[in-house]
C-alpha positions as CSV (number, residue, x, y, z in Angstrom):
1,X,10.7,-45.0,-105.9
2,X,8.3,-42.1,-106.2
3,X,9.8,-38.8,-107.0
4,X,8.1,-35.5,-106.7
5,X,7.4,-33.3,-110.1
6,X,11.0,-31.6,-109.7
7,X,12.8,-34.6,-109.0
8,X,13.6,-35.1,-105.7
9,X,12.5,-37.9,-103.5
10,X,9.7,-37.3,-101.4
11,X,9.9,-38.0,-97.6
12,X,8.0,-41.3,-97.6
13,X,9.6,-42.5,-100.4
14,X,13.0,-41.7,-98.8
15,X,11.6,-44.0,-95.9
16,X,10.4,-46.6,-98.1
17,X,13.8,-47.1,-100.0
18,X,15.9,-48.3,-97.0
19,X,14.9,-51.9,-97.6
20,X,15.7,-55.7,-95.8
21,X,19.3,-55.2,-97.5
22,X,20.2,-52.4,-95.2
23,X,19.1,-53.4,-92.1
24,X,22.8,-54.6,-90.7
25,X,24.2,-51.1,-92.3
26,X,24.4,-48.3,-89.6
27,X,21.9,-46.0,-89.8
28,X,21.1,-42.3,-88.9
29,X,18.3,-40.1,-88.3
30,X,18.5,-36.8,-90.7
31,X,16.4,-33.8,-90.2
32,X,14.9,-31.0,-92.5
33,X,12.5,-28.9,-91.7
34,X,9.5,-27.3,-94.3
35,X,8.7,-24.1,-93.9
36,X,5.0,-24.2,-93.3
37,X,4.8,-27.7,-91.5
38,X,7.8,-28.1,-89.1
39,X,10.7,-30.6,-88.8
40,X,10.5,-34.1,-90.1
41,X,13.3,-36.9,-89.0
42,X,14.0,-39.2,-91.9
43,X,16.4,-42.2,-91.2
44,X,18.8,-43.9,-93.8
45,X,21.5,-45.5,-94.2
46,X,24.8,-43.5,-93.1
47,X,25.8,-41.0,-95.6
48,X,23.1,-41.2,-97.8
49,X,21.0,-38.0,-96.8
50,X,20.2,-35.5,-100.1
51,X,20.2,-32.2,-99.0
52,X,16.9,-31.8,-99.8
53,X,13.2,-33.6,-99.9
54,X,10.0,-33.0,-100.3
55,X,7.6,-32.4,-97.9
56,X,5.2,-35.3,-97.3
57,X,2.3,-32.8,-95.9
58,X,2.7,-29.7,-98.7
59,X,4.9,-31.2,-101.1
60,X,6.9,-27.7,-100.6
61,X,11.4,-28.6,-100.4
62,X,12.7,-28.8,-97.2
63,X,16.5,-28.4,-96.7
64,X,17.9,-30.5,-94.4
65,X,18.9,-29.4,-90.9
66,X,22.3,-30.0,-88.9
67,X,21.8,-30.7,-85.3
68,X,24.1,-31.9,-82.5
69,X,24.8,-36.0,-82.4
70,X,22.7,-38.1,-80.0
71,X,25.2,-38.0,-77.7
72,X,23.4,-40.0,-74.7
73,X,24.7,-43.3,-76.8
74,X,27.8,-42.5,-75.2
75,X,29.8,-44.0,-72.3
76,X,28.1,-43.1,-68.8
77,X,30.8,-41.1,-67.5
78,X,30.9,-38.7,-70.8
79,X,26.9,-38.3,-70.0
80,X,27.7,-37.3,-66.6
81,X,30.8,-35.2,-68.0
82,X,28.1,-33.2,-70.1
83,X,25.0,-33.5,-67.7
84,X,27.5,-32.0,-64.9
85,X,28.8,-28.9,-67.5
86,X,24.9,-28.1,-68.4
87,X,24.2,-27.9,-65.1
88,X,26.8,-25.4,-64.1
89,X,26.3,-22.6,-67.1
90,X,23.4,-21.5,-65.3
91,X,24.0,-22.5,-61.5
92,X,27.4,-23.0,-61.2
93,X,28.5,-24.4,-57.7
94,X,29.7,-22.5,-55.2
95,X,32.2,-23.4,-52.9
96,X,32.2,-21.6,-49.1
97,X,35.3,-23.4,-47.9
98,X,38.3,-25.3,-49.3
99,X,37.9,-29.0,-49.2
100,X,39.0,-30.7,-45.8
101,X,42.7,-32.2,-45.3
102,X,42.7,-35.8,-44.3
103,X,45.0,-34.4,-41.5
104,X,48.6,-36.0,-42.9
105,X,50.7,-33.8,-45.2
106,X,52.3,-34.9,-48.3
107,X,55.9,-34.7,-47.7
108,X,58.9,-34.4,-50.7
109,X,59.1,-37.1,-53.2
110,X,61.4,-39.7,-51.7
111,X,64.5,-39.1,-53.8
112,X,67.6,-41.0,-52.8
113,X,69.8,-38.1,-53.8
114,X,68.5,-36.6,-50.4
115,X,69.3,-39.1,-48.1
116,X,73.3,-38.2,-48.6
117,X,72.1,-34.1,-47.5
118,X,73.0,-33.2,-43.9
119,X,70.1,-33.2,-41.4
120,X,69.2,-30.4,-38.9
């Protein structure tokens, strides 16, 4: 495992050390981001990420970075759920009209209390 001259692991190594062993364990992708060259994904093992490596292009430390969960792995109506919501921050639908009847009103729940009450 190749370290850098403070210790940490560097980004390849990082790569290199998820070996045949860990193939059937779940992995994630982890991201940090150098200063001077941008982000860099790294994927490991779940819950392994250090909170820092070195940068493979400048050597310099790059903390790692928190972003949202891949959420399209998630059941088609959540997508659409989210896709819809998105949509509407910045062109919200607007309704003109209220949303036709289909002509038959919905009387009182049938309770059999009322059949015993008088009729007009």
């Amino acid at each position: 495992m190749r370290t850098s001259a403070n210790g940490r692991l560097t980004c390849a190594a990082a790569v290199a050390t998820i070996g045949a062993h860990d193939a059937e364990a779940a992995m994630a992708t982890y991201r940090y981001r150098c200063e001077t060259d941008g982000p860099h994904e790294v994927a490991r093992p779940i819950g392994t990420a250090e909170e820092t490596l070195d940068c493979p292009e400048c050597g310099a430390a790059m903390p790692r970075v928190f972003a949202a969960p891949m959420l399209a792995l998630g059941s088609a109506s959540a997508r659409s759920l989210i896709e819809r919501t998105e949509r509407s921050r910045e062109r919200p639908d607007v309704v003109s009209a209220p949303p036709p009847t289909s002509g038959r009103r919905a009387g009182p729940a049938a309770d059999p209390a009322w059949s015993q009450l008088p009729r007009p």
